[in-house]
N, C-alpha and C positions, 0 to 999 in steps of 0.2 A: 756290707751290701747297702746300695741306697734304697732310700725311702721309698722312690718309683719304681725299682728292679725288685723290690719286695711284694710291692704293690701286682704288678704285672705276675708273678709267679701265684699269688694267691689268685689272682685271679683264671690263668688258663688253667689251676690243677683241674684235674679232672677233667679236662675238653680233648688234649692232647694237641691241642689247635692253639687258633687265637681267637681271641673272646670275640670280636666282630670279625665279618667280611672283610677281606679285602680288594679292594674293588681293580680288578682287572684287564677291563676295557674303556676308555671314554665312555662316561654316562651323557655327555652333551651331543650332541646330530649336529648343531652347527659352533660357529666360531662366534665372537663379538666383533662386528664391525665399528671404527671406528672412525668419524670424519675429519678431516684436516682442509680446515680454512685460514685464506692468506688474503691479508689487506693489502688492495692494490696500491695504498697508498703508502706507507712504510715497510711493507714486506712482511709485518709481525704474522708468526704463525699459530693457531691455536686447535686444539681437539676441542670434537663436543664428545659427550657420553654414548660409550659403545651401547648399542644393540643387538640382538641376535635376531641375524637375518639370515634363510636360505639363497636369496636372489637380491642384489642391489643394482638400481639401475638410477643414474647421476644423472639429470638434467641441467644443463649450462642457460641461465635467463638473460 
């Protein structure tokens, strides 16, 4: 038996479960949004860092 299937068995004895929760539903309420900007001048495309946002509303300058 391996080391972490040993491991794992010492640990549920007695619970008849598994040692933590496991988690069942999405814990997050929203998604990461995430931007995509394109240089008008050679096309190159790039992301900035997602955020989590209920509502995104893009304004063109």
């Amino acid at each position: 038996m391996a080391q972490g299937e040993r491991r794992m068995k010492r640990k549920t004895k007695g619970y008849g479960s598994f040692p933590k929760n496991i988690q069942k539903r999405f814990a997050k309420t929203t998604k990461k949004t995430v931007l995509k900007y394109k240089c008008k001048d050679c096309e190159h495309t790039f992301q900035a860092k997602g955020i989590r946002v209920k509502k995104l509303e893009v304004l063109r300058v």
